[in-house]
PDB file of N, CA, C and O in Angstrom:
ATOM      1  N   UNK A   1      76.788 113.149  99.649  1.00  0.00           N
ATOM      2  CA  UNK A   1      76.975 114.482 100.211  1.00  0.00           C
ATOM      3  C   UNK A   1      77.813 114.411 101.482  1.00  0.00           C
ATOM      4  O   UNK A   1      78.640 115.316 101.591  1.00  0.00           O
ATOM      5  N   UNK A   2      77.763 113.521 102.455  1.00  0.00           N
ATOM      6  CA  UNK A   2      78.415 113.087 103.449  1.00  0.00           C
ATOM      7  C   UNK A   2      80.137 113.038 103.168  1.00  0.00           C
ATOM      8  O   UNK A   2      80.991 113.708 103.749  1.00  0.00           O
ATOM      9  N   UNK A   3      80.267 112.366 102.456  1.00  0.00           N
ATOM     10  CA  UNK A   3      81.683 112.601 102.182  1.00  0.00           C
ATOM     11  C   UNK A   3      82.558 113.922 101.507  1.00  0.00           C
ATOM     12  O   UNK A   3      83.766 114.151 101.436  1.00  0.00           O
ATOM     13  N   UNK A   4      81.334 114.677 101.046  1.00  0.00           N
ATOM     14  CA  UNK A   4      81.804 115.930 100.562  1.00  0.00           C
ATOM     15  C   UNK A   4      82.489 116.239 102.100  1.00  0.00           C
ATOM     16  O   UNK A   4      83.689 115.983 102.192  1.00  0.00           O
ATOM     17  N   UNK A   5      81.845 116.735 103.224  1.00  0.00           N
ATOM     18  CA  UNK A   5      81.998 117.094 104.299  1.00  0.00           C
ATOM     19  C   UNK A   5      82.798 116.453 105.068  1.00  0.00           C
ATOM     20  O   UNK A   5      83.305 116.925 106.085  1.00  0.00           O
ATOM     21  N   UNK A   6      82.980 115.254 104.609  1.00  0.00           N
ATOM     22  CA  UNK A   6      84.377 114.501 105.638  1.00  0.00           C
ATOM     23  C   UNK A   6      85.415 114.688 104.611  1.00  0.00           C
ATOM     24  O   UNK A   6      86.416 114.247 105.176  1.00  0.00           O
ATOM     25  N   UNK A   7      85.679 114.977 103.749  1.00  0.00           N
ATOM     26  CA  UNK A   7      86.523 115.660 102.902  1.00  0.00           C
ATOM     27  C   UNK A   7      87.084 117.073 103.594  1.00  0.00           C
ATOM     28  O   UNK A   7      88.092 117.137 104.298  1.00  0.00           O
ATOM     29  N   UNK A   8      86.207 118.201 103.238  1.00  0.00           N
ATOM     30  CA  UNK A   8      86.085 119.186 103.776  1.00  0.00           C
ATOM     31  C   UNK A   8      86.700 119.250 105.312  1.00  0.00           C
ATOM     32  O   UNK A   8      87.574 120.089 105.528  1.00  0.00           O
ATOM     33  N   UNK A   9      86.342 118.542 106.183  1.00  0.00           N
ATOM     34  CA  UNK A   9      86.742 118.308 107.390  1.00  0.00           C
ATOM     35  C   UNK A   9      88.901 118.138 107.509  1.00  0.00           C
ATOM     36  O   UNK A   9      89.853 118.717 108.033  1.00  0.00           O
ATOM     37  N   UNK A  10      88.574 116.819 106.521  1.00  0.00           N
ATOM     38  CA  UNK A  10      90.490 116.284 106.580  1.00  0.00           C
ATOM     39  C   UNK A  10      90.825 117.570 105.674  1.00  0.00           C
ATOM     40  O   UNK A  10      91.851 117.936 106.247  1.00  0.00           O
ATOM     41  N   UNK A  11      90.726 118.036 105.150  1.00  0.00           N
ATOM     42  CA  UNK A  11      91.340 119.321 104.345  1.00  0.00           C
ATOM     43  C   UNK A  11      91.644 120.561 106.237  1.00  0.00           C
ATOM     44  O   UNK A  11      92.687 121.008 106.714  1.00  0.00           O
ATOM     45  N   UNK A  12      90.559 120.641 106.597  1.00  0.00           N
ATOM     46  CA  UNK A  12      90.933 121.437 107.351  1.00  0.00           C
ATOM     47  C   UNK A  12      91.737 121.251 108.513  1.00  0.00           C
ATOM     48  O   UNK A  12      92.596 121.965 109.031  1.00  0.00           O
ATOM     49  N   UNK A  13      91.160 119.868 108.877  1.00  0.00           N
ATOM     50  CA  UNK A  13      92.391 119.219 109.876  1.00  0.00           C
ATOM     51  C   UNK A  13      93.566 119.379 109.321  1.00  0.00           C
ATOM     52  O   UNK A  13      94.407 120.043 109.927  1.00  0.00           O
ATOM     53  N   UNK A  14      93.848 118.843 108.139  1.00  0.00           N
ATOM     54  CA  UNK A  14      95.439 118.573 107.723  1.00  0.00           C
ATOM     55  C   UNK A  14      95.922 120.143 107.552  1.00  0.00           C
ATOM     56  O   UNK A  14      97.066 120.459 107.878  1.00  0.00           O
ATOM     57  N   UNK A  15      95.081 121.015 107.076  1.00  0.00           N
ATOM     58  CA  UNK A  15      95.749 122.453 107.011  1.00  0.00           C
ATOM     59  C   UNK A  15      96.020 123.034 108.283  1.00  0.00           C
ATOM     60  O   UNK A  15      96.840 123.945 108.396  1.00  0.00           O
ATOM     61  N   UNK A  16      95.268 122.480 109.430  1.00  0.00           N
ATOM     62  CA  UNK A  16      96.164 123.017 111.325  1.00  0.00           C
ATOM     63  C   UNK A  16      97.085 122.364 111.250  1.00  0.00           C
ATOM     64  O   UNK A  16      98.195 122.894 111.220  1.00  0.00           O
ATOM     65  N   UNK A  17      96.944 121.072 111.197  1.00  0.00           N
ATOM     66  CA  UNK A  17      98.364 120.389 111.430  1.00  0.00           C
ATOM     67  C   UNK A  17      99.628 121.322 110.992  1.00  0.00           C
ATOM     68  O   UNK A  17     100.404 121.982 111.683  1.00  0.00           O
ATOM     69  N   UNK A  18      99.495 121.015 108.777  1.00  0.00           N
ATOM     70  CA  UNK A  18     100.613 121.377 108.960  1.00  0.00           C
ATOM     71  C   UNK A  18     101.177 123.565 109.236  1.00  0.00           C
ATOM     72  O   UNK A  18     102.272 124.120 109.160  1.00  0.00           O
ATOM     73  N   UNK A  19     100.064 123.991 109.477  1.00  0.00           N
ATOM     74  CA  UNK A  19     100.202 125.034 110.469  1.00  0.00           C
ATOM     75  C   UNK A  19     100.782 125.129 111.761  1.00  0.00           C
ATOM     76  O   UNK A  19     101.506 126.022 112.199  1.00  0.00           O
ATOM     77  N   UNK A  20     100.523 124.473 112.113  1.00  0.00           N
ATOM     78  CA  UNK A  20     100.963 123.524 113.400  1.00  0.00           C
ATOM     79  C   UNK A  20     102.801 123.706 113.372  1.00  0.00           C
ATOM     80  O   UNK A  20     103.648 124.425 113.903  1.00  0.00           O
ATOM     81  N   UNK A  21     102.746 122.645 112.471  1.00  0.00           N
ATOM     82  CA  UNK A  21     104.172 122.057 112.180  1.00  0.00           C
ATOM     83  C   UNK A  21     105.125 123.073 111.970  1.00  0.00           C
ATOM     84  O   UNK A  21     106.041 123.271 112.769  1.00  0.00           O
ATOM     85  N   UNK A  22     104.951 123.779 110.861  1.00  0.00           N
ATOM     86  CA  UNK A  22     105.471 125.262 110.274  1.00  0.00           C
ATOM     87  C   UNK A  22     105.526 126.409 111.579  1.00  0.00           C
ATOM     88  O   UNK A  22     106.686 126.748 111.813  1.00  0.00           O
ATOM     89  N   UNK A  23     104.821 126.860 112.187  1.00  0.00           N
ATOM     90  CA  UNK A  23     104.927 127.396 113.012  1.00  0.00           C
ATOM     91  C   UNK A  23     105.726 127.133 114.117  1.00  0.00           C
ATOM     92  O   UNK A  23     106.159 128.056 114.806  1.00  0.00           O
ATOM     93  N   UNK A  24     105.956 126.007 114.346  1.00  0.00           N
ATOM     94  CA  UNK A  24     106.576 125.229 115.786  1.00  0.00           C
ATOM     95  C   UNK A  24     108.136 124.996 114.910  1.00  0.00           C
ATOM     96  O   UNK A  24     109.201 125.262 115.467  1.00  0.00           O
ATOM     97  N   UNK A  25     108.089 124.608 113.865  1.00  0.00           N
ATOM     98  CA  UNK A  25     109.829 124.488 113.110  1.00  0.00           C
ATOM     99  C   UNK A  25     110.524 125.718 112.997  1.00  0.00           C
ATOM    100  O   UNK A  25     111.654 125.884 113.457  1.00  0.00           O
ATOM    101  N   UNK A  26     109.833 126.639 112.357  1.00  0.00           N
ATOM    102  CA  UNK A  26     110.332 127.437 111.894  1.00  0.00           C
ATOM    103  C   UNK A  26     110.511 128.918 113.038  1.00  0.00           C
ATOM    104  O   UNK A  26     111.021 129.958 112.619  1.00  0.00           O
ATOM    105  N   UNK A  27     109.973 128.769 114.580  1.00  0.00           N
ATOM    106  CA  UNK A  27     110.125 129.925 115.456  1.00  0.00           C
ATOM    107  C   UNK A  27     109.637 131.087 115.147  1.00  0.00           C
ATOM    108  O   UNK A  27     109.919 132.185 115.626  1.00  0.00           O
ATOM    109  N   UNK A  28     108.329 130.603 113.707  1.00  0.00           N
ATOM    110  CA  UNK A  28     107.967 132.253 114.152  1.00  0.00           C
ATOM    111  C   UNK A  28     106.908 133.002 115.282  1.00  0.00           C
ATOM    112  O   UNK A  28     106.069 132.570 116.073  1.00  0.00           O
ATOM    113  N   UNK A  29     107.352 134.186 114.961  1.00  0.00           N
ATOM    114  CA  UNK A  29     106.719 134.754 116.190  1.00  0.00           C
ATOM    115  C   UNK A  29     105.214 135.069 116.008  1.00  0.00           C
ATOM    116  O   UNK A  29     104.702 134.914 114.899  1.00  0.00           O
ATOM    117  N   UNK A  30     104.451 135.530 117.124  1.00  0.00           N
ATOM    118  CA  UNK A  30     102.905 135.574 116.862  1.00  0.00           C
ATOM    119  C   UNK A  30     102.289 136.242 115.725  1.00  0.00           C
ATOM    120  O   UNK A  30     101.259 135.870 115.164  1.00  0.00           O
ATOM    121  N   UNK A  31     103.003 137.267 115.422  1.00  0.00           N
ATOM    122  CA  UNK A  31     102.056 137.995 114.400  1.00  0.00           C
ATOM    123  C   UNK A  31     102.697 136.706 113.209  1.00  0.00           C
ATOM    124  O   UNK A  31     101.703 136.163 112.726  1.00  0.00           O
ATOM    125  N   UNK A  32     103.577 136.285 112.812  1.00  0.00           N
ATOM    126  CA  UNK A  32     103.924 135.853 111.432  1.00  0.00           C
ATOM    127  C   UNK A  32     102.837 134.685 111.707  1.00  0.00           C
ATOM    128  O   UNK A  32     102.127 134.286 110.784  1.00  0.00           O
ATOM    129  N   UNK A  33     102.737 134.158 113.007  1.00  0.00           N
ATOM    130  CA  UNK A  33     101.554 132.900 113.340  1.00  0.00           C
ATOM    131  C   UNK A  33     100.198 132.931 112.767  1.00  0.00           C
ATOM    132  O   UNK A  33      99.642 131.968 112.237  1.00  0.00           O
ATOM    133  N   UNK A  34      99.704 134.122 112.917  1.00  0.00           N
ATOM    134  CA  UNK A  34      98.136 134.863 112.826  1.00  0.00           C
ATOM    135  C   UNK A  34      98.235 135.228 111.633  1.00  0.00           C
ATOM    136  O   UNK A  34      97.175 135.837 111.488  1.00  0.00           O
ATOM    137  N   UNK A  35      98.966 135.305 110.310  1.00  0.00           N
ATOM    138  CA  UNK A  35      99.183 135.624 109.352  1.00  0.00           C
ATOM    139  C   UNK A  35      98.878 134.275 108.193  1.00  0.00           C
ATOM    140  O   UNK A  35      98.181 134.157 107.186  1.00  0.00           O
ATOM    141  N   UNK A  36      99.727 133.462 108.888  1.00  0.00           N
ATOM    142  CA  UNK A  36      99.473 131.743 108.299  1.00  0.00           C
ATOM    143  C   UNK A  36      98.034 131.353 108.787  1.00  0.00           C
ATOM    144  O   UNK A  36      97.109 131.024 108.045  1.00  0.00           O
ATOM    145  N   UNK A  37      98.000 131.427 109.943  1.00  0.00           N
ATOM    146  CA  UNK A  37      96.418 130.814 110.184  1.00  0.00           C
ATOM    147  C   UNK A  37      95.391 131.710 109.889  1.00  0.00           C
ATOM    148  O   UNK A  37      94.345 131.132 110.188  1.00  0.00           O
ATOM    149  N   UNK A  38      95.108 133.012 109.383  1.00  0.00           N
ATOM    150  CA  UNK A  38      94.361 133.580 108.351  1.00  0.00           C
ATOM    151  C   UNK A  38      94.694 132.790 107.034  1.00  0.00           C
ATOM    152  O   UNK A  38      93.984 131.814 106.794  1.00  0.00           O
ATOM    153  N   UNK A  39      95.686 133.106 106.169  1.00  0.00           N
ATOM    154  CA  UNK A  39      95.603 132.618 105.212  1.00  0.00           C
ATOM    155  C   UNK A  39      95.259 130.727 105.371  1.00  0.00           C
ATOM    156  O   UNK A  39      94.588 130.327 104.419  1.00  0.00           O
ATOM    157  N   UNK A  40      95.546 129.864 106.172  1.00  0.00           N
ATOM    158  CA  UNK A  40      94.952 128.598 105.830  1.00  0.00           C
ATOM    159  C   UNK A  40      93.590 128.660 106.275  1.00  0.00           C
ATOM    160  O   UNK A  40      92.819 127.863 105.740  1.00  0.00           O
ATOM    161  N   UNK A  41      92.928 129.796 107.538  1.00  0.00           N
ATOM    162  CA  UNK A  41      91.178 129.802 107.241  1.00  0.00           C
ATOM    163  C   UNK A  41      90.629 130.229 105.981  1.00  0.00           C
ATOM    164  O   UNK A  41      89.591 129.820 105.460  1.00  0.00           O
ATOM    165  N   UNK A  42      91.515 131.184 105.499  1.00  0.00           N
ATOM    166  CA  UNK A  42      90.605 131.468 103.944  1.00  0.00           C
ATOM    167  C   UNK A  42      90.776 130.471 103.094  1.00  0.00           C
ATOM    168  O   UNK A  42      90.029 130.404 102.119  1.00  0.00           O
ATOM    169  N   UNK A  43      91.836 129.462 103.307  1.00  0.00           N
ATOM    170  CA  UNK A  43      91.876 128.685 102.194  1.00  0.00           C
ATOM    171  C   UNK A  43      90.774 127.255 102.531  1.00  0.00           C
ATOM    172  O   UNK A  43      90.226 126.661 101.603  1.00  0.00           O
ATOM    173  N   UNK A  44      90.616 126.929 103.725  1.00  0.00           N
ATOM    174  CA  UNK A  44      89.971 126.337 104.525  1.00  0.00           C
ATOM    175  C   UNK A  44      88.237 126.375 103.741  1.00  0.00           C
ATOM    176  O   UNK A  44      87.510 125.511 103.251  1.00  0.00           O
ATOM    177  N   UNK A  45      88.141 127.611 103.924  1.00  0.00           N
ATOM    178  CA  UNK A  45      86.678 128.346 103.685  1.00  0.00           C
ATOM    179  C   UNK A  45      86.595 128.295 102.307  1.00  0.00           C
ATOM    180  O   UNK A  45      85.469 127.898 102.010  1.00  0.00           O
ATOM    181  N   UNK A  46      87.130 128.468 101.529  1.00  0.00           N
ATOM    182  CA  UNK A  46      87.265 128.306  99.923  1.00  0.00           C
ATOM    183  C   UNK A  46      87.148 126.752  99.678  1.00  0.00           C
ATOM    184  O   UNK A  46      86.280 126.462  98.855  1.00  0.00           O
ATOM    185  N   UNK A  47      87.603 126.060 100.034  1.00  0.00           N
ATOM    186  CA  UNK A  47      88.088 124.943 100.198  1.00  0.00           C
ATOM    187  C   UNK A  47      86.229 124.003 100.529  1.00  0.00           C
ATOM    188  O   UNK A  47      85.583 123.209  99.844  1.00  0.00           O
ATOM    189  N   UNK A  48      85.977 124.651 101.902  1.00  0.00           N
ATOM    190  CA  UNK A  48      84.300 124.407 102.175  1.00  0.00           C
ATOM    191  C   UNK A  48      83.459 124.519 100.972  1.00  0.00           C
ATOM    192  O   UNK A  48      82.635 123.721 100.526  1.00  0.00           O
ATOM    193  N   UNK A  49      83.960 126.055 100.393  1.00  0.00           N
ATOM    194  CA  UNK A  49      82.514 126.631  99.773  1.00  0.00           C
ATOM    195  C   UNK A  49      82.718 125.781  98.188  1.00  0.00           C
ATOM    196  O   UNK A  49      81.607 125.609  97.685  1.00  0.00           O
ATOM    197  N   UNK A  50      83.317 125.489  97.728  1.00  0.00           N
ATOM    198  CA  UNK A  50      83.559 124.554  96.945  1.00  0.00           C
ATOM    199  C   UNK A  50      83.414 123.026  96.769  1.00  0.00           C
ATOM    200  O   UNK A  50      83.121 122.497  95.696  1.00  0.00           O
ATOM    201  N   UNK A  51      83.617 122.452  97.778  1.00  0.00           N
ATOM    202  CA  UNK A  51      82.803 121.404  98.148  1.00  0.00           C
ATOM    203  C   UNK A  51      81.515 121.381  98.181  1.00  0.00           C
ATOM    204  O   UNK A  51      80.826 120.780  97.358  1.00  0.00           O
ATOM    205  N   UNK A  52      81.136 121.957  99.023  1.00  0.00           N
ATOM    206  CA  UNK A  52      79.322 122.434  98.935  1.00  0.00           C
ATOM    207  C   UNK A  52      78.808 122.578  97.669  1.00  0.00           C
ATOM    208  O   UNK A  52      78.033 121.786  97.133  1.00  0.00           O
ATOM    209  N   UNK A  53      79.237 123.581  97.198  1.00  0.00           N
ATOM    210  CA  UNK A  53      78.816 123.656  95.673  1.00  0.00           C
ATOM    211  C   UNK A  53      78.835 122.964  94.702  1.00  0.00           C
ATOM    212  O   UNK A  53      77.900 123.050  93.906  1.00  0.00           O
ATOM    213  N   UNK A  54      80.077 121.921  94.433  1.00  0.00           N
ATOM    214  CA  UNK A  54      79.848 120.739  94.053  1.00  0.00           C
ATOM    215  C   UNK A  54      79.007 119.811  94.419  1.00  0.00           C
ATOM    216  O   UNK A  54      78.815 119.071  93.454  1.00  0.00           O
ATOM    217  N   UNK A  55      78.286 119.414  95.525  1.00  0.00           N
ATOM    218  CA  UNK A  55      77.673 118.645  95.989  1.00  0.00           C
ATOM    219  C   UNK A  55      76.270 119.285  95.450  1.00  0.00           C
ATOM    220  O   UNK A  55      75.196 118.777  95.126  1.00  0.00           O
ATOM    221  N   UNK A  56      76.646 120.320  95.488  1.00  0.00           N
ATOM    222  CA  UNK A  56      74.774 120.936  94.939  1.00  0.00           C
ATOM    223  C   UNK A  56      74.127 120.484  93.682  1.00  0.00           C
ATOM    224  O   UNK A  56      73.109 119.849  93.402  1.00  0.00           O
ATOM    225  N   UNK A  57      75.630 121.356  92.666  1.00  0.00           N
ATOM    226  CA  UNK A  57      75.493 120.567  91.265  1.00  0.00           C
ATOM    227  C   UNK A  57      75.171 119.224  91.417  1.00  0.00           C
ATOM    228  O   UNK A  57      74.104 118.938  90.874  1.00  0.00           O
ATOM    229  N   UNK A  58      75.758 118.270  91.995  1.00  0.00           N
ATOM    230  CA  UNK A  58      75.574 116.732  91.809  1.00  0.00           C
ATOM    231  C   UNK A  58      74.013 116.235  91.915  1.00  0.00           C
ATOM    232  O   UNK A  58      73.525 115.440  91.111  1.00  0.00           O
ATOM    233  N   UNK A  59      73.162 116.919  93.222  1.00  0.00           N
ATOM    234  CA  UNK A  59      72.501 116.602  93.657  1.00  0.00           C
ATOM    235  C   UNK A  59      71.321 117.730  92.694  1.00  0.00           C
ATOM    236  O   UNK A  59      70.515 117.024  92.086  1.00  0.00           O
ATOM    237  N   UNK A  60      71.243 118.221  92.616  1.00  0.00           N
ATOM    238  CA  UNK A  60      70.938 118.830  91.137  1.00  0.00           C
ATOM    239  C   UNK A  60      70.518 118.705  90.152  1.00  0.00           C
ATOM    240  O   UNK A  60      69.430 119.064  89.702  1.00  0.00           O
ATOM    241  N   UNK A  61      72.127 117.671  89.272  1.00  0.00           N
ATOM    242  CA  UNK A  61      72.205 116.720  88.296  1.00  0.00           C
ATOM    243  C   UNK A  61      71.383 115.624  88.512  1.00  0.00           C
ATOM    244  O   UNK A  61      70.490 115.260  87.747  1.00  0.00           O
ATOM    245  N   UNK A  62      71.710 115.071  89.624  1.00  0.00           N
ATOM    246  CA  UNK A  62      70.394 113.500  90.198  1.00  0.00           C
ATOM    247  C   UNK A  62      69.065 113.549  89.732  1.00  0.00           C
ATOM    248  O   UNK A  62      68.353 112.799  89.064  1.00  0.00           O
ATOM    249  N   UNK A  63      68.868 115.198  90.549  1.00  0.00           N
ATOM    250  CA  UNK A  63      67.138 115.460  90.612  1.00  0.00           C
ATOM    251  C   UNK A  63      66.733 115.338  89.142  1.00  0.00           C
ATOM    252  O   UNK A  63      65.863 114.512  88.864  1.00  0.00           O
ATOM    253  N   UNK A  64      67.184 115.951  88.346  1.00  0.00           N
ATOM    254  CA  UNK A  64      66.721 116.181  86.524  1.00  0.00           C
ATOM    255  C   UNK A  64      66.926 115.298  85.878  1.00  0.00           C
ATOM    256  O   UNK A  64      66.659 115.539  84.701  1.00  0.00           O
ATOM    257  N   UNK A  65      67.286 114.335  86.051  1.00  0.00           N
ATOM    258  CA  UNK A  65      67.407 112.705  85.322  1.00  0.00           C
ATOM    259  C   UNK A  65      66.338 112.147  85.561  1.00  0.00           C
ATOM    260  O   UNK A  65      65.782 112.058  86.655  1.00  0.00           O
ATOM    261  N   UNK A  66      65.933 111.671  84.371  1.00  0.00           N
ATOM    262  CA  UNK A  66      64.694 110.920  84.194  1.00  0.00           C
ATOM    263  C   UNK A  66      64.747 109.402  84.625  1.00  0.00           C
ATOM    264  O   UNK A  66      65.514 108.604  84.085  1.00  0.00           O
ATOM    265  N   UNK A  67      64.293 109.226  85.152  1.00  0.00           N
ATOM    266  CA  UNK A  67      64.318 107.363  85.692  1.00  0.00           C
ATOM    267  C   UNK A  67      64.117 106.157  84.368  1.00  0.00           C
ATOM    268  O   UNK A  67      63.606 106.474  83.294  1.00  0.00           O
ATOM    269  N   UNK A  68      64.446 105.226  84.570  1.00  0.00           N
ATOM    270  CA  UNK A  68      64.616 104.185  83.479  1.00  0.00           C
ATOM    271  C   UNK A  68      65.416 104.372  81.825  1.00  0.00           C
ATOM    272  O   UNK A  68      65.469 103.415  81.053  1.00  0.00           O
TER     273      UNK A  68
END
């Protein structure tokens, strides 16, 4: 489950970055800024809630398996 979340984490780091990057190359101005960094938090957050949920199933799947 731990790595779901350090997953989750570099997904969101790497989506500021290259927000970051794009924004600072390309000169746009604030509103076009706040436009990209909405859309990479929703993708961010999608991105979370999907992870999570996979991890649920997994852990889920674990619990209902019969041993030996």
């Amino acid at each position: 489950m731990d790595r779901h979340r350090y997953l989750a984490a570099a997904a969101w780091a790497a989506t500021i970055a290259a927000t970051l990057v794009a924004v600072s190359a390309t000169g746009m101005d604030v509103l076009a800024s706040i436009v990209v960094w909405g859309t990479a938090a929703v993708g961010g957050v999608l991105a979370t809630l999907a992870t999570r949920r996979r991890s649920e199933t997994e852990t889920s799947a674990a619990a209902t398996q019969l041993p030996g």
